[in-house]
Backbone of each chain as ProteinMPNN parsed JSONL, in Angstrom:
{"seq_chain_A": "XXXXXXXXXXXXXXXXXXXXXXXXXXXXXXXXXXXXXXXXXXXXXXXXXXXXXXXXXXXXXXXXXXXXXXXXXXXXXXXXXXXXXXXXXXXXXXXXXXXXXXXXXXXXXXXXXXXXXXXXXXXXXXXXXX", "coords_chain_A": {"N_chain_A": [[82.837, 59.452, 73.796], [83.874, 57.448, 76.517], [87.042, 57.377, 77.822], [90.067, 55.766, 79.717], [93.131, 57.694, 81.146], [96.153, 57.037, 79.91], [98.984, 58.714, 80.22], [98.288, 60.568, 79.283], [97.279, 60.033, 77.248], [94.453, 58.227, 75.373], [93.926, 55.182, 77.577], [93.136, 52.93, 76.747], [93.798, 52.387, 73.963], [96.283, 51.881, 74.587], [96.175, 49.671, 74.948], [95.939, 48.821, 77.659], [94.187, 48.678, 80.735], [90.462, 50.471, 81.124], [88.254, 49.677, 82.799], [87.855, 51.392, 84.796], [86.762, 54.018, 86.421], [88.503, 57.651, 86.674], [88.566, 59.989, 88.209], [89.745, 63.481, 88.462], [90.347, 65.549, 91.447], [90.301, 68.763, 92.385], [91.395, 70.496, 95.203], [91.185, 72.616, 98.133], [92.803, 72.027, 100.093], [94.142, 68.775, 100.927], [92.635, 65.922, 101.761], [93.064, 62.664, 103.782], [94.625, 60.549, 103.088], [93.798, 57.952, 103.463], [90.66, 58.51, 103.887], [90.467, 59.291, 101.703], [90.802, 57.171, 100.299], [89.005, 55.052, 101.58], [86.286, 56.362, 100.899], [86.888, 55.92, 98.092], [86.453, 52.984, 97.94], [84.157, 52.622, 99.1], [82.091, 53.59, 97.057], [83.278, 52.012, 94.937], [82.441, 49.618, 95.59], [79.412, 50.205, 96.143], [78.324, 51.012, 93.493], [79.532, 48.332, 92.04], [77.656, 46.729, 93.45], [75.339, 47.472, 92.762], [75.245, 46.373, 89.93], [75.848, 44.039, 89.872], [73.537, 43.294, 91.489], [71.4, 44.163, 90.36], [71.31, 41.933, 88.019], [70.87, 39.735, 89.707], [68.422, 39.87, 90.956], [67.272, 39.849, 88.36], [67.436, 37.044, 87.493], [69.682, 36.357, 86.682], [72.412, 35.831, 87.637], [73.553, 33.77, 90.144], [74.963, 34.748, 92.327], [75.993, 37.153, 94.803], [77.748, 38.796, 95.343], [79.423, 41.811, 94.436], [80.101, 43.449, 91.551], [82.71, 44.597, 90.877], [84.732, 42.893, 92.695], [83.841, 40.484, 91.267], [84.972, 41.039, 88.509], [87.243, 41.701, 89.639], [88.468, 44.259, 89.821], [88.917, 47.747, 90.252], [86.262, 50.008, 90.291], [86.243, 52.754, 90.167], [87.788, 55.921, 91.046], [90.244, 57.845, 92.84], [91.336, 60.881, 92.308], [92.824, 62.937, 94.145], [93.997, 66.676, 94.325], [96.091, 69.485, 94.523], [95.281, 73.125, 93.964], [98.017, 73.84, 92.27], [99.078, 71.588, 91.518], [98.181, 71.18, 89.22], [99.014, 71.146, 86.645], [100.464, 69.232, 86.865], [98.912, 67.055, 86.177], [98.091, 67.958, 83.853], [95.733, 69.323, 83.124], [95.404, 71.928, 82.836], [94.134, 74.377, 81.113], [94.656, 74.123, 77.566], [96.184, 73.805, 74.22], [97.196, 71.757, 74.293], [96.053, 70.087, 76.411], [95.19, 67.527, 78.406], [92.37, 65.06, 77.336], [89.816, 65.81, 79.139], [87.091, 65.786, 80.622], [85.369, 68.426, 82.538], [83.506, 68.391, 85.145], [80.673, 69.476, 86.27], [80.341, 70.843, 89.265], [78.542, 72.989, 90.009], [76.05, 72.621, 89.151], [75.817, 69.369, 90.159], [75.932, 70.45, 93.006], [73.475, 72.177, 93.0], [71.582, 69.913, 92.702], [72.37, 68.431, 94.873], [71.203, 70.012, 96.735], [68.359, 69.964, 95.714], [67.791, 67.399, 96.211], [67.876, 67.575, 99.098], [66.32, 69.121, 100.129], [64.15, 67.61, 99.278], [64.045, 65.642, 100.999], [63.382, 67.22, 103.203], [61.225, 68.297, 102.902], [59.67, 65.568, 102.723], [59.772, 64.661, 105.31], [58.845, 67.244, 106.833], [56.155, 66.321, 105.687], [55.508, 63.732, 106.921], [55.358, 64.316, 109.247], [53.246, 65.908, 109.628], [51.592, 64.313, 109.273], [51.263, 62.759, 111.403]], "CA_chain_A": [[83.291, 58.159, 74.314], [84.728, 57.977, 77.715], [88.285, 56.022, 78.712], [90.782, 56.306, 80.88], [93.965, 57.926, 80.682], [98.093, 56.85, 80.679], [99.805, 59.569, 79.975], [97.276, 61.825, 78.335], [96.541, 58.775, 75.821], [93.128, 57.267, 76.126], [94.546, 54.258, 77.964], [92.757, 51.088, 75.706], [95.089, 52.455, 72.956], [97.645, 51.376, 74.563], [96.279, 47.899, 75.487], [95.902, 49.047, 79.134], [92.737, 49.589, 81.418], [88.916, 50.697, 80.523], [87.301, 49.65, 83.789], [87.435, 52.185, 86.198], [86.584, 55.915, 85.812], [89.085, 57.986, 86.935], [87.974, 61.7, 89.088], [90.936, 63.889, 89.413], [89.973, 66.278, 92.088], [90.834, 69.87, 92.528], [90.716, 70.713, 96.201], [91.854, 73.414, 98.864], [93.596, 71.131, 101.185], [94.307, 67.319, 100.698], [92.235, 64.813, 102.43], [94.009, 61.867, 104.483], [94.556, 58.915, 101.627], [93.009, 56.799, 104.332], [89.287, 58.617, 104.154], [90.063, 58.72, 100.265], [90.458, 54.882, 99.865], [87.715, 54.526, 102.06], [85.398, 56.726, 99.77], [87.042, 54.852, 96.604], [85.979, 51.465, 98.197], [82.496, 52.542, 99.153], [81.555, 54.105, 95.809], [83.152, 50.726, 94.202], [81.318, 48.732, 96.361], [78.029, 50.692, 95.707], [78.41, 50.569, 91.968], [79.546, 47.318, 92.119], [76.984, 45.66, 94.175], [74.201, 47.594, 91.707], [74.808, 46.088, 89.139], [75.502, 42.314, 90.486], [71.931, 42.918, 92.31], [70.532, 43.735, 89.076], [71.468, 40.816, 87.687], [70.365, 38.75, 90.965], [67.19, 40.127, 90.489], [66.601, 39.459, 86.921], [68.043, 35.903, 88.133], [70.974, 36.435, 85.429], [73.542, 35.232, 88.381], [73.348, 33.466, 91.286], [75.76, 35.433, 93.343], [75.658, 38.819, 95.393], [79.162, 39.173, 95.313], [79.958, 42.963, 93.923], [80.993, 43.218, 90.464], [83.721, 44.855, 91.035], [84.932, 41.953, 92.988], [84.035, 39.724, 90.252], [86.404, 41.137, 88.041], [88.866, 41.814, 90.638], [88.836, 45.671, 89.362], [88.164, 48.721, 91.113], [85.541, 50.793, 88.973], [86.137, 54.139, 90.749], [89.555, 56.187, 90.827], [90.286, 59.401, 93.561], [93.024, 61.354, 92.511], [92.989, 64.282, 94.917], [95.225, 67.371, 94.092], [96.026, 71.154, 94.848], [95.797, 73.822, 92.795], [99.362, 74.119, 92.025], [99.37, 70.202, 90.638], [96.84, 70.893, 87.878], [99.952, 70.996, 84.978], [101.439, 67.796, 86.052], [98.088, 66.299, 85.641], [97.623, 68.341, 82.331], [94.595, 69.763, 83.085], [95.127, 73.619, 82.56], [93.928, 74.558, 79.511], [95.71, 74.412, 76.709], [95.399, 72.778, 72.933], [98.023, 70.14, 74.486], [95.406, 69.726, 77.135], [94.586, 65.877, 78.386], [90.945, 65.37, 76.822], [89.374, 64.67, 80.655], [85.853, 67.084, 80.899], [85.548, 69.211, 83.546], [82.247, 68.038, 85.588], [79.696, 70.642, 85.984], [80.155, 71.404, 90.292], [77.144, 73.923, 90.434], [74.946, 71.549, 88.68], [76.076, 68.997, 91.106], [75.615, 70.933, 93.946], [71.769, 72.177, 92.939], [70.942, 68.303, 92.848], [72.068, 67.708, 96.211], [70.119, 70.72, 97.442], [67.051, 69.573, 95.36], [67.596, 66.285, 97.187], [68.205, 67.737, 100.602], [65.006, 70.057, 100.192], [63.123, 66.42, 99.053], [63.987, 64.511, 102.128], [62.878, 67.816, 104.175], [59.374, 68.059, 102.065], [59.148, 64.35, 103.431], [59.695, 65.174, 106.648], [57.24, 67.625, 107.381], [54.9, 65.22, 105.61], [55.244, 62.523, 108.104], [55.243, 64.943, 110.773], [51.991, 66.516, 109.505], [50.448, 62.75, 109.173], [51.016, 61.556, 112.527]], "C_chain_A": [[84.173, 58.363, 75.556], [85.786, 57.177, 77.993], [89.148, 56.887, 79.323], [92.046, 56.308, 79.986], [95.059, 57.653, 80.679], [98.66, 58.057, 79.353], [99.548, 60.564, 79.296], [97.202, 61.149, 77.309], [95.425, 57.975, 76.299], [94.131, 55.52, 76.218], [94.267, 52.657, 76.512], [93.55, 51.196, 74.147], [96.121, 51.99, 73.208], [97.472, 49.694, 75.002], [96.316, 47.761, 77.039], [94.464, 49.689, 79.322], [91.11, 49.591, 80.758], [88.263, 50.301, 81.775], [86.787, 50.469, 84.233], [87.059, 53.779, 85.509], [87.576, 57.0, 86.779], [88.953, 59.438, 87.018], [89.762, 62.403, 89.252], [89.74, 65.458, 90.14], [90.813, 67.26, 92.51], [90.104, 70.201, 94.212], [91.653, 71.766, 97.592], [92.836, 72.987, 99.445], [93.351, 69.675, 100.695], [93.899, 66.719, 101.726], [93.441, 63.335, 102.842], [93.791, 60.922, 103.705], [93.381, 58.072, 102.442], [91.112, 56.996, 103.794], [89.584, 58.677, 102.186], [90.065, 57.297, 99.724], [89.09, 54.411, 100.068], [86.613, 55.216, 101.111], [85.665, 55.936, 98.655], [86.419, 53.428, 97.2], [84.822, 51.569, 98.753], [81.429, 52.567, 97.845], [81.759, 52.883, 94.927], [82.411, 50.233, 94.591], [79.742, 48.86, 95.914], [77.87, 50.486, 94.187], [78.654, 48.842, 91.507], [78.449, 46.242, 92.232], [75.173, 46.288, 93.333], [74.445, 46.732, 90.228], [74.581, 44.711, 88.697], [73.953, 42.234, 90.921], [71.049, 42.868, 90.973], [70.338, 42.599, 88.293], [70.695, 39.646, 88.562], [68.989, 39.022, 90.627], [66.557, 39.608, 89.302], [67.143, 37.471, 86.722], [68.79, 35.356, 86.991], [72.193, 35.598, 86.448], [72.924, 34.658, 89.686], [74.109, 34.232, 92.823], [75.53, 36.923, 93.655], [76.534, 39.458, 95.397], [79.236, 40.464, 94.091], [80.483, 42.592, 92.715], [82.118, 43.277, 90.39], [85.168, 43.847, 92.003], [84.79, 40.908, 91.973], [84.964, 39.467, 89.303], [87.358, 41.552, 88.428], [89.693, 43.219, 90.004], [88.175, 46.703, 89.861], [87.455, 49.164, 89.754], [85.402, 52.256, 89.126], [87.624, 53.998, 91.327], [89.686, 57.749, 91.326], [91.811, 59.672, 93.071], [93.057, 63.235, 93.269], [94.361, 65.14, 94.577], [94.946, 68.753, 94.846], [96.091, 71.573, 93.633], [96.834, 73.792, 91.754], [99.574, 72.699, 91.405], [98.656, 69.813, 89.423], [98.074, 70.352, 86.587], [100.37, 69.569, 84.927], [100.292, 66.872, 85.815], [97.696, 66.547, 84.17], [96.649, 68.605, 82.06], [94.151, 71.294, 83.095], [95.273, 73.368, 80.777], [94.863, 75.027, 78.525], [95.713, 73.735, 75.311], [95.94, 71.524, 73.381], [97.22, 69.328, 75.879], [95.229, 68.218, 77.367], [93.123, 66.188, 78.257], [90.366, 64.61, 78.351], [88.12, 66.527, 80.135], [85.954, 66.799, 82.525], [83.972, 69.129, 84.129], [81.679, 69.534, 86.429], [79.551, 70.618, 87.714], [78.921, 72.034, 90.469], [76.173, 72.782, 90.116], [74.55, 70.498, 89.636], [75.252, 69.639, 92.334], [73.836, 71.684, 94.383], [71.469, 71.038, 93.266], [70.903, 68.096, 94.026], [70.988, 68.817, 97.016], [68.825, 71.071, 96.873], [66.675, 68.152, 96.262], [67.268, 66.502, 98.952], [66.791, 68.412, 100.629], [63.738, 69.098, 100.195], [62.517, 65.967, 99.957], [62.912, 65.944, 103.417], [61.291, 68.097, 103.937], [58.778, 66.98, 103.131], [58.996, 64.295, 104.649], [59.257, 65.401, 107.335], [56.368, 67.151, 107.135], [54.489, 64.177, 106.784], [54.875, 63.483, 109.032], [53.463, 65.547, 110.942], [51.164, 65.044, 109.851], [50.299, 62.009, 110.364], [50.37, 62.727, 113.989]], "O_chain_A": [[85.029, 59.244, 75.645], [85.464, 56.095, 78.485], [89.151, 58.108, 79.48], [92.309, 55.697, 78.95], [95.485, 58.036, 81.769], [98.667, 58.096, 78.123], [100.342, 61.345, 78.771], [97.028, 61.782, 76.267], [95.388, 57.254, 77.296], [94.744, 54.931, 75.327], [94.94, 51.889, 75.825], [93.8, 50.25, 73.4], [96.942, 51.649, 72.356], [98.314, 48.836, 75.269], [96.677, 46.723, 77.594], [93.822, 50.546, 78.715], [90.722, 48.721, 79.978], [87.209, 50.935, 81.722], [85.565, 50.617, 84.27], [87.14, 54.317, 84.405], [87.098, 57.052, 87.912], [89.19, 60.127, 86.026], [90.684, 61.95, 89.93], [88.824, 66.083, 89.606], [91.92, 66.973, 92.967], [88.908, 70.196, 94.502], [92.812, 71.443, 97.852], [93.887, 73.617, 99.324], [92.322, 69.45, 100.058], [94.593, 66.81, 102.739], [94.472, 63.126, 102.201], [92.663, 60.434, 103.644], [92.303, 57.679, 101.995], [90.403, 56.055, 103.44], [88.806, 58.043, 101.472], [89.407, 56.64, 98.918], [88.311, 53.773, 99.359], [85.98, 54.374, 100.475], [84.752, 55.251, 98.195], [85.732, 52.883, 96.336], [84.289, 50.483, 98.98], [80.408, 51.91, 97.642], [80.829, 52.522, 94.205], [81.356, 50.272, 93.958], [79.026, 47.958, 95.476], [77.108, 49.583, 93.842], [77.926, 48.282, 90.688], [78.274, 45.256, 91.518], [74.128, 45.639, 93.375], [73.445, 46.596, 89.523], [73.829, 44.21, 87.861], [73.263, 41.236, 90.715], [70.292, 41.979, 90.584], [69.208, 42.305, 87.905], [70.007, 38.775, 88.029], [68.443, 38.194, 89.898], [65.473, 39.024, 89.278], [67.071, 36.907, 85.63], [68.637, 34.258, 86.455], [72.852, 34.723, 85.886], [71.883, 35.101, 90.173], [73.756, 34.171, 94.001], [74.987, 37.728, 92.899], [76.429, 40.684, 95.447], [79.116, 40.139, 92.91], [81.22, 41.611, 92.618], [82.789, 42.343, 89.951], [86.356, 44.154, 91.91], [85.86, 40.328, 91.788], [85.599, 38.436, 89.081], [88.347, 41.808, 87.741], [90.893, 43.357, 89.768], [86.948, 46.68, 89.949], [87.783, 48.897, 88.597], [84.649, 52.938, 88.43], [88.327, 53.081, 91.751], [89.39, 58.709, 90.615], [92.89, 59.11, 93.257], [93.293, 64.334, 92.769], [95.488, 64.645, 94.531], [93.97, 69.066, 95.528], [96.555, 71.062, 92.613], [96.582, 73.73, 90.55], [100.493, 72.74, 90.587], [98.521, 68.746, 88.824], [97.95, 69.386, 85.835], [100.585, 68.841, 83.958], [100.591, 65.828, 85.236], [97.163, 65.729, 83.42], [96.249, 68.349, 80.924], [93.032, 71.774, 83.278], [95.884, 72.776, 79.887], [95.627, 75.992, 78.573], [94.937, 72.783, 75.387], [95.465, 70.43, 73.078], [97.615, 68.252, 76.328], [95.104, 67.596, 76.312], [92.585, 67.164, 78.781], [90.411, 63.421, 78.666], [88.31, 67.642, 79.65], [86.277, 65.898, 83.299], [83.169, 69.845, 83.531], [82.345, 70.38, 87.027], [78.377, 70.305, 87.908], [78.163, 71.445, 91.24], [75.609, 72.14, 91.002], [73.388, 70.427, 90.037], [74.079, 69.347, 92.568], [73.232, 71.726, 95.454], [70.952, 71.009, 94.383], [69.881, 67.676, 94.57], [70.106, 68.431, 97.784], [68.178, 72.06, 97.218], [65.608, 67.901, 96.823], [66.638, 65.796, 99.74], [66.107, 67.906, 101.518], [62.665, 69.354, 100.742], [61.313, 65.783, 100.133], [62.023, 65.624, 104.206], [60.395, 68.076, 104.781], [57.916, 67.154, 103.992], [57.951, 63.819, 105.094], [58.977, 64.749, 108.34], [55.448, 67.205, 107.951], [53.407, 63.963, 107.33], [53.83, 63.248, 109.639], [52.736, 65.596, 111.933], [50.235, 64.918, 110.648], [49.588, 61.02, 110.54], [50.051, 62.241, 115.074]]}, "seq_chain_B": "XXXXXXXXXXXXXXXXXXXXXXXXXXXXXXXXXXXXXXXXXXXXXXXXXXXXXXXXXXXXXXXXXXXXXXXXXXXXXXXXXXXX", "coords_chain_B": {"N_chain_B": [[70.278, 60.993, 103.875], [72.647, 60.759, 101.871], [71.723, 57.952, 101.579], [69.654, 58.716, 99.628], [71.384, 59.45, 97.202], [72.639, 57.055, 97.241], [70.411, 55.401, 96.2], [69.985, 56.864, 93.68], [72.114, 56.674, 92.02], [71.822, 53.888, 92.052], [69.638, 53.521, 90.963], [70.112, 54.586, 87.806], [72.055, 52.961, 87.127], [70.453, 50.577, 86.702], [68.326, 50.799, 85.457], [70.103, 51.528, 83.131], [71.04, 48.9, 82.366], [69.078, 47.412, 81.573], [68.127, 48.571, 79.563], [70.433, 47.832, 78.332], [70.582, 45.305, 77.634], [72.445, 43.455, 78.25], [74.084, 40.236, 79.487], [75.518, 39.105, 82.505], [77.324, 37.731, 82.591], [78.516, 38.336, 79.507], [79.596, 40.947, 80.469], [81.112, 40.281, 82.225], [83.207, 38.866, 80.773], [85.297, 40.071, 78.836], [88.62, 40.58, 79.823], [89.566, 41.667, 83.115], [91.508, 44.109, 82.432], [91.124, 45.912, 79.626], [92.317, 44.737, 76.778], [93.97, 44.897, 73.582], [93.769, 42.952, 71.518], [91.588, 42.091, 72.692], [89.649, 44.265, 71.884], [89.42, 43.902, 69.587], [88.019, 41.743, 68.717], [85.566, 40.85, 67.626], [82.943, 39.704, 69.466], [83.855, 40.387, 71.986], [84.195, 43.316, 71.62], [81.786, 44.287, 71.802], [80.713, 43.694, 74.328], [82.249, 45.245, 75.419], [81.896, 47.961, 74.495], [79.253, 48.377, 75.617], [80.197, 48.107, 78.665], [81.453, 50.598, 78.393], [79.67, 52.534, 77.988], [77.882, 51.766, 79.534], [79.368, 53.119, 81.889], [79.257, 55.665, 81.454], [77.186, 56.31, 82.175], [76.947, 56.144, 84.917], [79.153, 57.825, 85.076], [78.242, 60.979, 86.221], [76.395, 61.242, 88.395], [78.026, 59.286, 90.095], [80.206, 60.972, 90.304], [78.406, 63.312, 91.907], [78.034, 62.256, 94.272], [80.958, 62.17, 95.35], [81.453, 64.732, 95.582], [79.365, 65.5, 97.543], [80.053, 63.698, 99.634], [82.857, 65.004, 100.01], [82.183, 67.299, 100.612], [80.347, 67.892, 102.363], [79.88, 65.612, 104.048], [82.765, 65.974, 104.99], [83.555, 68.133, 105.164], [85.675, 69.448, 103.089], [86.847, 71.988, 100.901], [85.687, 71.45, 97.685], [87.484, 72.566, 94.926], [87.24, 72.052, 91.994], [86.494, 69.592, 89.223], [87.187, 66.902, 87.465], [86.885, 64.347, 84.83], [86.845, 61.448, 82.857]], "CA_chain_B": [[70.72, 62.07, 102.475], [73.429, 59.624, 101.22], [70.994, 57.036, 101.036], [69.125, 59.044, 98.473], [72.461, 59.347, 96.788], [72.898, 55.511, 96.547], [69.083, 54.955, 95.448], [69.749, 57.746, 92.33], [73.03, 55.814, 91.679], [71.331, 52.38, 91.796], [68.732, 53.468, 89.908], [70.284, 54.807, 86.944], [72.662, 51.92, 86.815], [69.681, 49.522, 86.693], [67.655, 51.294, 84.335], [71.204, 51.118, 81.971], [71.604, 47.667, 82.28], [67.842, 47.206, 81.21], [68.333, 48.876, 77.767], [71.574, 47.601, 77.356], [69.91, 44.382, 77.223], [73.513, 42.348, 77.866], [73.941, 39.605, 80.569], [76.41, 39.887, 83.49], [78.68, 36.511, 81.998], [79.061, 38.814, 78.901], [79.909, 41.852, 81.086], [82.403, 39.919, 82.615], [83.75, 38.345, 79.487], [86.544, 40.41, 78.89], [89.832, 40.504, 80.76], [89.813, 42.909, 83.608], [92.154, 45.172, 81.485], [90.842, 45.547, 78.546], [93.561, 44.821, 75.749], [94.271, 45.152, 72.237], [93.285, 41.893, 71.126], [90.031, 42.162, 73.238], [88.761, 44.892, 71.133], [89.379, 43.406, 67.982], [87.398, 40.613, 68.568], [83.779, 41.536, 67.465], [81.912, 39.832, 70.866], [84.462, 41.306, 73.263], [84.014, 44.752, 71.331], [80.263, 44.44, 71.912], [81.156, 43.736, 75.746], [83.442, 46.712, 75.646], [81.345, 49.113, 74.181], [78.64, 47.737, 76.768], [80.769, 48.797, 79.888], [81.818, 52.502, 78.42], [77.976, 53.11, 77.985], [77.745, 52.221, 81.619], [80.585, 53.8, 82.508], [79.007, 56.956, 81.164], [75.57, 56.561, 82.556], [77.65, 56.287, 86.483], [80.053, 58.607, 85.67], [77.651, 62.122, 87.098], [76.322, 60.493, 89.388], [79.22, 58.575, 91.231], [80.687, 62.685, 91.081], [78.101, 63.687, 92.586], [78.532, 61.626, 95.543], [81.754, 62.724, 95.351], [81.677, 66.11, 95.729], [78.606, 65.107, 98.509], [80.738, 62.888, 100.598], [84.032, 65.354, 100.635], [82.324, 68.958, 101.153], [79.02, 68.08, 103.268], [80.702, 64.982, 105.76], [83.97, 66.162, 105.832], [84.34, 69.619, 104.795], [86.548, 69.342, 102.751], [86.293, 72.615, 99.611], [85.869, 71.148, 96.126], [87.618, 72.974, 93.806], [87.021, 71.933, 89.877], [86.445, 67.972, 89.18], [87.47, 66.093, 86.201], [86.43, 62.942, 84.473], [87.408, 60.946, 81.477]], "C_chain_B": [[71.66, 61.28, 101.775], [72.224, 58.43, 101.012], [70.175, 57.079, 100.148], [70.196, 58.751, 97.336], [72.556, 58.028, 96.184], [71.733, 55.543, 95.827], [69.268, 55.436, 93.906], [70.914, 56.737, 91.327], [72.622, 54.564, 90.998], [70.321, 52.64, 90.37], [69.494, 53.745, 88.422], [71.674, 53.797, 86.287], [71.968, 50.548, 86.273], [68.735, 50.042, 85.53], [68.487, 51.109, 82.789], [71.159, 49.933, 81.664], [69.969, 46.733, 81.466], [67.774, 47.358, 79.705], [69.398, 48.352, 77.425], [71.024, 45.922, 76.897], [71.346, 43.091, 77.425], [73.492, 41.371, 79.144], [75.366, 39.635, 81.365], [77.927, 38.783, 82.649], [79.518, 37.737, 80.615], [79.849, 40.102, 79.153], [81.495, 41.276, 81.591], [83.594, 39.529, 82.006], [85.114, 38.662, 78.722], [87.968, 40.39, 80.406], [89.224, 41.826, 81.408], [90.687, 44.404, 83.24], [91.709, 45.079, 80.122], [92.061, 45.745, 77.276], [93.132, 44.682, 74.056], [93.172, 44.049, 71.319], [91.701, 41.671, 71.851], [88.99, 42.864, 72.26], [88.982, 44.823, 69.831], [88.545, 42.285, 67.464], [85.794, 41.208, 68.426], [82.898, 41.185, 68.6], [82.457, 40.627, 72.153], [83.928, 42.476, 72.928], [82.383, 45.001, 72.103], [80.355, 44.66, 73.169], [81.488, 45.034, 76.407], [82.463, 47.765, 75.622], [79.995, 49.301, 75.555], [79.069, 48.421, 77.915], [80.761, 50.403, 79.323], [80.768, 53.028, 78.386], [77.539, 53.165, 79.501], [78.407, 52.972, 82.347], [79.787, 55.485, 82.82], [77.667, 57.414, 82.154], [75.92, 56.704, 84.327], [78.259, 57.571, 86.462], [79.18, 60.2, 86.702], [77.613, 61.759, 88.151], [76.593, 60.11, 90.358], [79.866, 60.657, 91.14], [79.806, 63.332, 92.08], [78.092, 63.296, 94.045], [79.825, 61.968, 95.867], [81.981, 63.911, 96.517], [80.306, 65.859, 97.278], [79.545, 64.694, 99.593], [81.845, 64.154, 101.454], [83.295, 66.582, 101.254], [81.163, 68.424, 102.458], [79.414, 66.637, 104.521], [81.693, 65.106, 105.983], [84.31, 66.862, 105.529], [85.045, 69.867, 104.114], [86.215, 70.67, 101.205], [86.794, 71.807, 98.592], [86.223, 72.054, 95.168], [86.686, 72.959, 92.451], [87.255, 70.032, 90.813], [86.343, 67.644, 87.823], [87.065, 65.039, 86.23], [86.663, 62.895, 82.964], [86.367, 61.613, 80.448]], "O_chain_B": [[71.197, 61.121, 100.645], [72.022, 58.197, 99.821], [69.737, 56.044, 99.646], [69.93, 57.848, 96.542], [72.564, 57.806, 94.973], [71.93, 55.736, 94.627], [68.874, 54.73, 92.978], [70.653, 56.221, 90.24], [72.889, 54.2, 89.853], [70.307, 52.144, 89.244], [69.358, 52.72, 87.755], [72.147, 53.946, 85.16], [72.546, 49.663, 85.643], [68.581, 49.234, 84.614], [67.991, 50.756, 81.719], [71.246, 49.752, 80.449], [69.984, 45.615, 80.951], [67.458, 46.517, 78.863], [69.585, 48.269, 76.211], [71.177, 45.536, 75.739], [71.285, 42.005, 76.849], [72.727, 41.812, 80.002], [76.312, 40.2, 80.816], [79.068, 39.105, 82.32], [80.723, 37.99, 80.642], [80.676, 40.461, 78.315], [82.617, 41.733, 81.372], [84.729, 39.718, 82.442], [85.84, 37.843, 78.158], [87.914, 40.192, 81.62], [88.648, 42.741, 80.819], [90.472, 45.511, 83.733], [91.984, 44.054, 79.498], [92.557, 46.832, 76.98], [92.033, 44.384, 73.59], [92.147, 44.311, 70.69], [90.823, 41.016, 71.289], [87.912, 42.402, 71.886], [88.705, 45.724, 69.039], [88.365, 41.931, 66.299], [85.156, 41.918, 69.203], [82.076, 42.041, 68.931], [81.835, 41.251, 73.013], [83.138, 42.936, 73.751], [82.103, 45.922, 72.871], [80.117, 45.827, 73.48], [81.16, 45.614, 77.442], [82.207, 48.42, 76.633], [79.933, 50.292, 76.282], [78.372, 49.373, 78.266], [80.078, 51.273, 79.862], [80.76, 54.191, 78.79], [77.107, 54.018, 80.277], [78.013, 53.455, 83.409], [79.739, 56.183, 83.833], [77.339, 58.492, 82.65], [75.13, 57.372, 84.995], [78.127, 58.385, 87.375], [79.595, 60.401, 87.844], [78.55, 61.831, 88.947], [75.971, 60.256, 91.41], [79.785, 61.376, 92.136], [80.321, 63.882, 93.054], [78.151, 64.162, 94.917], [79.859, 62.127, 97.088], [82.42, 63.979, 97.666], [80.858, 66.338, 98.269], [79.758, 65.518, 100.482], [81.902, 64.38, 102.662], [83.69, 66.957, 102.358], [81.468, 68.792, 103.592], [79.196, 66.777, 105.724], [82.103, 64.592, 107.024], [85.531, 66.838, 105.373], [85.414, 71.003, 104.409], [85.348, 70.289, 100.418], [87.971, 71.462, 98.488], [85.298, 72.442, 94.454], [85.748, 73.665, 92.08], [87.676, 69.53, 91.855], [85.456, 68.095, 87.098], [86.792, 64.491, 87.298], [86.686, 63.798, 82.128], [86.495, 61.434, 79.237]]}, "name": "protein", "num_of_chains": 2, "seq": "XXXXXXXXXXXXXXXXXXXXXXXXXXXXXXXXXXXXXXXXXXXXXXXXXXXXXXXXXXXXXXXXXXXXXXXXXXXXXXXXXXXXXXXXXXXXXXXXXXXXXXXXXXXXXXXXXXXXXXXXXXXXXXXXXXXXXXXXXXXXXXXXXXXXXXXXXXXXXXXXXXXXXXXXXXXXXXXXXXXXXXXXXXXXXXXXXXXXXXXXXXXXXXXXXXXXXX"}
């Protein structure tokens, strides 16, 4: 079951939260808040506006308006860190650990270079076809 | 290459919402926080449980875009990445 966390307590225990999904990110250097907002408010947006369209589509709503706008809740959550800030997030291992899984990077990173290899397949297709 | 990204996104958000079989009014139905008294109520719960299934079926997914966005348009090294 997945929720979000206050204070290393799944949050809806405490009567707080459950929308959003909440990434903490381990990263060499810290990105400028600015280009992380802007990623958090694209990725809402995108999530958002899938699942309002779905709806539009199946002509469940009349509106196009982003879910996430609907309920006036982000649904995506950057928390960029350094190394050195893993403890106060509580994410070095430990039995007192916060229960957050640790997303599978390599795995990740095959996908996009199964994707990237896709679009280049396609590529030379067109190029061959014309 | 991002626009694949969204499509995989979309898709597997739309494919969820297909089996979950719920409509967007009931999606919305709860408070934006979900509270105490929300999930005690047997249609909210249904609601509830509803979103964390979606939640789950985004969460890869939206990482992978993630980890897409920071290392491959703005360089940025990805460590390790967490999620609820």
């Amino acid at each position: 079951m997945v929720h979000d966390l206050v204070a290393g307590q799944p949050a809806w225990e405490q009567g707080i939260s459950g929308r959003d999904i909440d990434y903490i990110i381990v990263l060499e250097k810290l990105p400028p808040r600015e280009l992380i907002d802007a990623i958090e408010n694209y990725l809402d947006n995108l999530v958002g506006s899938a699942i309002t369209n779905y709806f539009f589509k199946k002509k469940g709503c009349t509106t196009l308006e982003p879910y996430n706008k609907v309920i006036k809740h982000n649904l995506v959550e950057l928390h960029t860190i350094l190394p050195n800030m893993k403890n106060s997030y509580g994410i070095n291992s430990s039995v007192f650990s916060v229960p957050v899984e640790r997303l599978d990077l390599k795995g990740f990173r095959k996908r996009i270079m199964e994707l990237r290899q896709s679009i280049e397949k396609l590529g030379f297709l067109e190029d061959y076809m014309h | 290459m991002i626009r694949k990204i969204e499509d995989y996104i979309r898709g597997v958000i739309q494919l969820k919402l297909e089996t979950l079989g719920i409509s967007l009014d009931e999606l919305c139905d709860t408070p934006p926080e979900f509270n105490e008294e929300a999930l005690r109520d047997p249609i909210r719960y249904k609601s509830y449980r509803a979103f964390i299934s979606l939640k789950e079926t985004y969460k890869n997914p939206v990482g992978l875009a993630i980890l897409y966005l920071l290392e491959q348009q703005y360089s940025y090294k990805v460590l390790e990445m967490y999620g609820p």
